[in-house]
Structure formats: structure tokens, C-alpha cells
C-alpha positions in Angstrom: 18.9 -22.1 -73.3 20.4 -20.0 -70.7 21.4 -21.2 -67.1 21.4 -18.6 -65.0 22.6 -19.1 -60.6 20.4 -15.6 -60.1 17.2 -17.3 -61.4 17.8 -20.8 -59.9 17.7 -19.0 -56.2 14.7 -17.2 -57.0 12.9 -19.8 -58.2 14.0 -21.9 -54.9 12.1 -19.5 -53.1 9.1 -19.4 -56.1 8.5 -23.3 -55.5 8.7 -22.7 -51.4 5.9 -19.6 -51.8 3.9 -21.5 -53.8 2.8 -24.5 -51.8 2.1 -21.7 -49.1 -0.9 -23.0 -47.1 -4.2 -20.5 -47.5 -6.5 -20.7 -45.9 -9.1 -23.9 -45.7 -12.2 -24.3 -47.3 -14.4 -23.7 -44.4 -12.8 -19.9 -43.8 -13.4 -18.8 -47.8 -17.4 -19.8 -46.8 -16.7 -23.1 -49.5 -17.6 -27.1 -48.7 -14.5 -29.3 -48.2 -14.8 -31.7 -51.7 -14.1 -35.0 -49.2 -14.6 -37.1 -46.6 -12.9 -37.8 -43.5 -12.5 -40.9 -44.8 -11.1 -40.0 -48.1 -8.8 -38.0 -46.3 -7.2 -40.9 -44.6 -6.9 -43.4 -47.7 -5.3 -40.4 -49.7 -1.7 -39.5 -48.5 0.3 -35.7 -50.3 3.4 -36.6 -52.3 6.1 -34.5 -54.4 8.3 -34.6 -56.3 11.0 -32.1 -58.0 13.3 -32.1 -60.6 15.6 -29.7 -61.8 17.4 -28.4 -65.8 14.2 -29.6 -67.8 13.4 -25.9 -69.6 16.2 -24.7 -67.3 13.8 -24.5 -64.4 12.4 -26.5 -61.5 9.6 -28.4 -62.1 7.5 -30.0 -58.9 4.8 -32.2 -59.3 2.3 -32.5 -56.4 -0.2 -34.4 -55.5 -2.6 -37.2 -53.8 -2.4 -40.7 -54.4 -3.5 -43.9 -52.2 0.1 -45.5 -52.4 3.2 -43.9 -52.6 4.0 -46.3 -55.5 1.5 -45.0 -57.9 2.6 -41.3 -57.4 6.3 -42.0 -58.0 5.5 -43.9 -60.8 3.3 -41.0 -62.2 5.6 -38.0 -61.5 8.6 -40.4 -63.7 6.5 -40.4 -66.1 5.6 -36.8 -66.1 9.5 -36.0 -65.6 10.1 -38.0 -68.7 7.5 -36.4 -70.7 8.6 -32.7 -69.8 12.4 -34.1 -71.1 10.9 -35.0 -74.3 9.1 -31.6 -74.5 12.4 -29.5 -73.8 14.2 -31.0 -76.7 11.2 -30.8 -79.3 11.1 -27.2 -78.3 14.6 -26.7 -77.9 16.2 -24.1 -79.9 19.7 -24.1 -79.0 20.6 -27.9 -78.7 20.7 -30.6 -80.9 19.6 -34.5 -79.9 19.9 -37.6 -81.1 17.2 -39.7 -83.1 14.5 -36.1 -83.2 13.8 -33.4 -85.5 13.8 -30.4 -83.0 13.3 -26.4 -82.9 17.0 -26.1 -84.0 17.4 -28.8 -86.4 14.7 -26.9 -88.2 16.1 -23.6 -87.9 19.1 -25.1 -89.4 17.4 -27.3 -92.3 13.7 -26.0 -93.0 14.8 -23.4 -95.3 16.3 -25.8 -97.9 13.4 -28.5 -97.8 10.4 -29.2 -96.1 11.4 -31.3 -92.6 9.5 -33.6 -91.1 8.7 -33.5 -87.2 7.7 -35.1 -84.2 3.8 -34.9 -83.8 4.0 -33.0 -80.2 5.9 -30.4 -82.0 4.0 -30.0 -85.0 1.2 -29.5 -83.2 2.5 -26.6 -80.7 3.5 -24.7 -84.3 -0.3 -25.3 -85.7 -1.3 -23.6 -81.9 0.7 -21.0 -82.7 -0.3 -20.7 -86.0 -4.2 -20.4 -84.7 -3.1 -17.9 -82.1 -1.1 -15.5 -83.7 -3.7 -13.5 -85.2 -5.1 -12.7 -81.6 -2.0 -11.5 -80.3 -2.0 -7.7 -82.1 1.9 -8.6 -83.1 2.8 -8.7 -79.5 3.9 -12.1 -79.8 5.2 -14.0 -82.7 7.6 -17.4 -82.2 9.2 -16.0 -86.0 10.8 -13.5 -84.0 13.7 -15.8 -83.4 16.5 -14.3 -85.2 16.1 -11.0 -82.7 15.8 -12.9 -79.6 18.8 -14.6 -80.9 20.7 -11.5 -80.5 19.4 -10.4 -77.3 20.1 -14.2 -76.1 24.0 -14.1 -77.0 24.4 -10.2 -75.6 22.4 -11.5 -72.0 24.9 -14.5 -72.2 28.2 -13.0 -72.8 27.2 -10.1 -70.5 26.6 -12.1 -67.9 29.7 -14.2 -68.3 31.7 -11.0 -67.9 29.7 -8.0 -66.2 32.7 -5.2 -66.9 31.9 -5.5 -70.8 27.8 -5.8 -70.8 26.8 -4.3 -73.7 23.5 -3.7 -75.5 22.7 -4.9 -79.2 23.1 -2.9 -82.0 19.8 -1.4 -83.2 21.0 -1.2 -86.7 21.7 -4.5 -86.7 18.2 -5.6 -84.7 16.0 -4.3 -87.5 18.2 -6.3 -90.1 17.3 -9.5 -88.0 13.4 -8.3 -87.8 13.4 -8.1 -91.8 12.8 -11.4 -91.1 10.5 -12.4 -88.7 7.7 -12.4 -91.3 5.4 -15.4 -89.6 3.6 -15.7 -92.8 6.3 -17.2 -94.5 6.4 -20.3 -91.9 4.6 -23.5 -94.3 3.2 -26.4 -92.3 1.5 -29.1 -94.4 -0.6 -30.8 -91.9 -0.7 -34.0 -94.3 2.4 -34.6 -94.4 3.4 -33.0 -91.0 6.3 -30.9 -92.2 7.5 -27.5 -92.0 9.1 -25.4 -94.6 10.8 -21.7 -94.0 10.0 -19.8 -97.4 12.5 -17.1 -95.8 15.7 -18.9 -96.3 16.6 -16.2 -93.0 13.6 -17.0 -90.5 14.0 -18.4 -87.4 11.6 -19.5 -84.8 11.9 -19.3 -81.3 9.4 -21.3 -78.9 10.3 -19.2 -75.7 6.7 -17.4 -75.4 4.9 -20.7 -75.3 6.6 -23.4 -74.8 6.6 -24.3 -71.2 3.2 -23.2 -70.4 2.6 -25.7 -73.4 4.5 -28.0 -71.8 2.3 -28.0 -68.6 -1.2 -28.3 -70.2 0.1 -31.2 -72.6 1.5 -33.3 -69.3 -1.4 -32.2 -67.0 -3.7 -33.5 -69.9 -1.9 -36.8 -70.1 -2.1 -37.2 -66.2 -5.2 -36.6 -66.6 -6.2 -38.8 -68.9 -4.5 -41.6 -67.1 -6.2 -40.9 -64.0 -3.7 -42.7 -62.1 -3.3 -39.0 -60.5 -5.8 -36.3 -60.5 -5.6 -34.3 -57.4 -2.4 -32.5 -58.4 -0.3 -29.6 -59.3 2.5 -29.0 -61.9 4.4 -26.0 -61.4 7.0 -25.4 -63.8 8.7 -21.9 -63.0 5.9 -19.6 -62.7 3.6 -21.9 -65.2 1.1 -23.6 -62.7 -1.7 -26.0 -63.8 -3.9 -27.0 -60.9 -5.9 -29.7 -61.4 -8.6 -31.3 -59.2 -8.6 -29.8 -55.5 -6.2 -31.0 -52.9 -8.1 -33.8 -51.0 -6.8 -32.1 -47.5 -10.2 -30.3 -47.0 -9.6 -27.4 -49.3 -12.0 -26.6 -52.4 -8.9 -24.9 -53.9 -4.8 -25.2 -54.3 -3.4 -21.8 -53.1 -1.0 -20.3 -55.8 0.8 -17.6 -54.5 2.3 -14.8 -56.8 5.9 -13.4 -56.6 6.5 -10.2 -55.0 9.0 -8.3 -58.3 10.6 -6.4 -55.9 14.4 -5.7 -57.2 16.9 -7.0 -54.3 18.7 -3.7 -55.5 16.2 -1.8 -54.2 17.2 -2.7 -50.7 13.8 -2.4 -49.3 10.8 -4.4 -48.9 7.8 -3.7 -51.5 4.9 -3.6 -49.0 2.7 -5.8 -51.0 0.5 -7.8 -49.6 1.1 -11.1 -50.3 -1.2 -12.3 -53.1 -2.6 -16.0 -53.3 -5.0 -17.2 -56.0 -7.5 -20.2 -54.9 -8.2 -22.2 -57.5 -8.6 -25.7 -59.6 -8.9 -26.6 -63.2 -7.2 -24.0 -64.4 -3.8 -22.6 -65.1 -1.9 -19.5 -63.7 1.2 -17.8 -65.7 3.3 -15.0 -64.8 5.9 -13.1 -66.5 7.8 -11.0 -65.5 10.9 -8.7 -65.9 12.5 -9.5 -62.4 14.7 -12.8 -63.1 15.9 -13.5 -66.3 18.2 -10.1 -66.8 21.1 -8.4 -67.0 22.2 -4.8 -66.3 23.9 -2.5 -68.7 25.2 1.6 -67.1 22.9 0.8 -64.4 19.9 -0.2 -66.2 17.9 -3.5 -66.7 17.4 -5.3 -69.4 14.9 -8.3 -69.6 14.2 -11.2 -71.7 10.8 -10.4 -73.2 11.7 -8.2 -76.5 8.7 -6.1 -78.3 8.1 -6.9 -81.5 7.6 -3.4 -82.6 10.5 -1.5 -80.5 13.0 -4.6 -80.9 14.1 -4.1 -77.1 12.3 -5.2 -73.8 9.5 -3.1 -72.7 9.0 -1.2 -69.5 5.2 -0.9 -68.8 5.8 -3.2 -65.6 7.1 -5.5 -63.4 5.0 -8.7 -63.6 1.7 -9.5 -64.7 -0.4 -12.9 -63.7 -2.8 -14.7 -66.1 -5.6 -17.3 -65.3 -6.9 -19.2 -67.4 -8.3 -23.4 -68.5 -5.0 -23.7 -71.0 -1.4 -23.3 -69.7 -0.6 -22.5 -73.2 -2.7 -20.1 -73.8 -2.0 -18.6 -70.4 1.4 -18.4 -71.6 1.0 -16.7 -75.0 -1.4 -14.1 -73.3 0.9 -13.5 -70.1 3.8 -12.5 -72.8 1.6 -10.1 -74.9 -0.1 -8.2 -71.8 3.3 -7.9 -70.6 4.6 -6.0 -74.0 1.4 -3.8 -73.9 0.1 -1.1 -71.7 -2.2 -1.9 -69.1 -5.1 -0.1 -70.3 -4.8 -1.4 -73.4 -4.3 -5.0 -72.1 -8.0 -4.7 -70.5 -9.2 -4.4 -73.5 -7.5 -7.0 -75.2 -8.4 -9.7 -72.7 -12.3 -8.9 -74.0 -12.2 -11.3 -76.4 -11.0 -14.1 -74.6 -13.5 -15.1 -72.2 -12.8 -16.7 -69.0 -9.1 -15.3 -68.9 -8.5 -12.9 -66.0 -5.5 -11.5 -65.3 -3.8 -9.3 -62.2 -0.7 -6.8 -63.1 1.7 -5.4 -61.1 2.9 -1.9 -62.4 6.6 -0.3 -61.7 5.2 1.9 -58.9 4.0 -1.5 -57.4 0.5 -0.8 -57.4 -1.5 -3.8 -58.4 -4.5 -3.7 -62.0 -6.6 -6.6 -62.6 -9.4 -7.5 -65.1 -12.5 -7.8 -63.2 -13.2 -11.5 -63.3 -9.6 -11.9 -61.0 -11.4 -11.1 -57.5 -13.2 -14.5 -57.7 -10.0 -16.5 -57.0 -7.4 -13.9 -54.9 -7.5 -14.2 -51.1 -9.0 -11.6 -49.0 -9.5 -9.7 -52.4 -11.7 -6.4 -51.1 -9.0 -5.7 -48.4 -6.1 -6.0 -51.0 -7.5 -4.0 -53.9 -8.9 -1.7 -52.0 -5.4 0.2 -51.1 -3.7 -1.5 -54.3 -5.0 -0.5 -57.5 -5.3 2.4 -59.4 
């Protein structure tokens, strides 16, 4: 996976934006969710951790001892670990059956696999027909090319160069996701393309989130938290400081090239029980004659898109969230309205290349001082 110093900064300054106070409870007209009393026996611990999906991770949250939160956020640590190697395409590790151990093997036999990552390819398999070919985790042989032409351009900028598009649609002949067999019995996969290969990069981390949020959860050693893992948030039950709501804040996708501030307001969703996931085109890059080029490749064009800089989804699964937020963001705007119809209860807030801000309608009940923002924002 790539490691890139441009992206580590920016997210520095992600994780410090985030955790932005907004404004309490009382001011958004809402009931604090404790007592003073609760408020005293419950003390706000973090903790961070940095290289698991090449990204920092923080986990926040209330507990009544110290103790029980450090203990919590190990364990939450160690479970992200264990989900960046399942879902790991590029690395190989000991004792597990990973994302590249079946790139390498699953097209001479069926290969047996961890349950946690059989289970993200069944999502996958269940989502796929949603996503109107914006998004398919077969694509892998592509984004294999763009990978190693982002990597050795960045390694040495005088010789970036682009990928060959003869040599793109070669790869896409197959990316056929059809021709990916999982036998849920015996929990194997099997590549009937002997040339197909998978790549996990449009779901897995917000999968990630939702699967340790939901083992947190379930422990209930910790609820009152929040996981953010590089622009894939889960908040969980609100912060017990007198707030209904953990703030979220979303990245401004200015360019530091443009040498000028955007003017956008600063935009903060209040929420709980639900997940936020932005992408975006403004970190993971590299520059060719002048020109960006991002990570998130279209299916259909075989090279990034350009409808704009970020878009934000909300929604109750990070991994969903995470699907969605790639295909809105390798679709047009107008269109992507109308594919959010059939997913209820998924909102979701764009921010176009002339910086002007679109959002479904369902977004205004959780962004701060929403009226006074949209009205001079959107289009």
C-alpha cells in the first residue's frame, strides 16, 4: 500500500479538525443526554496510532477509569492490524490467507480464508449490483497499474508519467466481477479468470471501522466513542460532555498550489450512530505536465475522474458509506442525487471544483448553522 509524507501531514491536520469543538447541545436547541453527575464519573480519553491502512487511526472516547479505555482502544488497535492484512493486497503475512495470497493462488484452486475476509467479499458481492459499475473491487489489475505509475512517480518527480491506455484496457478485459466464485460452505474463493485481480481499496477501511465499532459495541466496555480512520468516521453514542452530538468536521480540498484560501465555511456535521466518509481527490496524488492525477480510477474511462474535489457521505454503515462515497465521487452530481434514492437514510454533501458546495436534502439535519452555509454555497 502506498506511504505517502504529503498525505501523512494532511491527515495530521484531518485528526486535529476533527475533534474541533461545536457547539453544545443547549445552542443547537437539543437536551444534554447526561447528568452532572455522569459527567463527573466519566473522564475523555484517546488514543492514536499510526501505519494500520497507512493512515492514522484515533479512538476516542468516555470511560470511568483510564484502565478500561486503554485496554479497549489495544484491543481495537489490534483488531484494525488484523483487518489491514486480511485486506491487504500488496503484502504477504505469516500464518493468513490474505487479499494477495489470493490474487496470487485463487486462480489455480479454490483458497480457503479467514472468516472476516470472506465475509467483506460476500458484502461486496451483495453491493455490487447497486453501484451502476462505478465501483467494482475486480478492478484490481487496473488499479494495479495506476498504483506502480503513482509510486514510481513519486519516487522520482522529473520522470512522472501516465499509464498507457492501450495497455489499461488490456488489464480491464479482466475485471469481469462475475467470474469471482465464493462458496459460502466451504468459505473459499475461486478466480474463474486465471487474470482477475481484486482490489479491496473502495471498501475496506470504512469496513474496517463498522466491523471494530460493532465489536466495541458489543462489548460495551466503551460506548461513548469515536473511530476515525482517515476520513472514515463512526460515531457512536454521544459524547457524555453535555453534547447530544460528536462534531465531525469536513476537510476544506483546497490545492496548497493554489496559494489562496478557499473561502469555505467551515463545515461540521453533528451527529451519533452513524458513520461519515469522504473521498476525495486532494491527498493521495501525483502530478504529471502540470496536471493531477488521483487515486480513484473510473471503471468506464480507466483514469481518475474530474467531476470534483470531495464529496461526504452519512450514513448507519461505515462500509457502506465507503462504497457509496467512491461511486458518487466517479459520477456526476446530478446523477448522484438520483442514485442516493434508493438507499434510504444515506445523505451526502459534495464539494464541486468551483468550490461550491451540493447536498441531498436529508444532509441539513446534521451540518452546523446549515441555512446560513447553503444559502451562499450551493448551486
Amino acid at each position: 500500500m502506498l506511504k505517502n509524507k504529503k498525505a501523512f501531514l494532511v491527515l495530521l491536520v484531518c485528526v486535529s479538525l476533527l475533534f474541533t469543538s461545536c457547539s453544545p447541545a443547549e445552542q443547537a436547541g437539543q437536551t444534554p443526554t447526561v447528568t452532572p453527575q455522569e459527567q463527573v464519573t466519566y473522564h475523555k480519553y484517546s488514543h492514536s496510532f499510526f501505519g494500520t491502512f497507512d493512515t492514522i487511526i484515533t479512538v476516542m472516547g468516555y470511560a470511568k477509569e483510564e484502565a478500561v479505555f486503554d485496554k479497549t482502544a489495544q484491543e481495537a488497535e489490534e483488531l484494525f492490524e488484523r483487518y489491514h492484512q486480511l485486506y491487504d493486497g500488496y503484502n504477504a503475512y505469516a500464518g493468513i490467507n490474505n487479499l494477495y495470497c489470493l490474487n496470487l493462488e485463487a486462480k489455480n484452486a479454490p483458497v480457503k480464508v479467514e472468516k472476516e475476509l470472506f465475509q467483506l467479499l460476500s458484502f461486496c458481492k451483495e453491493q455490487q449490483p447497486k453501484m451502476q459499475g462505478r465501483v467494482n473491487i475486480a478492478l484490481g489489475s487496473v488499479l494495479k497499474i495506476w498504483h506502480d505509475a503513482r509510486t514510481l512517480s513519486l519516487n522520482d518527480e522529473s520522470k512522472a508519467f501516465l499509464p498507457s491506455k492501450d495497455i489499461l484496457q488490456k488489464a480491464a478485459l479482466h475485471t469481469d466481477f462475475d467470474k469471482l466464485m465464493l462458496d459460502e460452505k466451504e468459505q473459499t474463493v475461486y478466480y474463474l479468470d486465471p487474470q482477475l485481480q481484486l482490489d479491496l481499496g473502495a471498501v475496506a477501511k470504512g469496513y474496517a471501522v463498522q466491523q471494530v465499532a460493532d465489536a466495541l459495541l458489543e462489548k460495551g466496555e466503551l460506548e461513548h466513542f469515536l473511530i476515525n480512520a482517515g476520513g472514515n468516521v463512526y460515531a457512536a453514542k454521544p459524547p457524555l460532555d453535555g453534547r447530544s452530538n460528536w462534531g465531525v468536521a469536513i476537510q476544506d480540498p483546497s490545492y496548497p498550489e493554489e496559494g489562496k484560501a478557499s473561502g469555505l465555511p467551515q463545515l461540521i456535521l453533528q451527529l451519533h450512530d452513524l458513520s461519515v466518509v469522504t473521498s476525495g481527490n486532494y491527498q493521495r496524488y501525483y502530478t504529471v505536465n502540470g496536471k493531477r492525477y488521483h487515486h480513484l480510477i473510473d471503471p468506464n474511462t480507466l483514469f481518475p475522474s474530474d467531476y470534483m474535489r470531495s464529496v461526504t457521505v452519512v450514513a448507519k454503515d461505515s462500509g457502506l458509506a465507503d462504497l457509496l462515497s467512491t461511486a458518487l465521487f466517479l459520477m456526476p452530481p446530478d446523477e448522484g442525487l438520483t442514485f442516493l434514492e434508493q438507499f434510504p437514510g444515506v445523505d451526502a454533501l459534495w464539494i464541486l471544483n468551483d468550490l461550491s458546495i451540493q447536498v441531498s436534502p436529508g444532509i441539513q439535519n446534521y451540518l452546523v448553522n446549515a441555512q446560513t452555509i447553503l444559502n451562499g454555497q450551493t448551486k
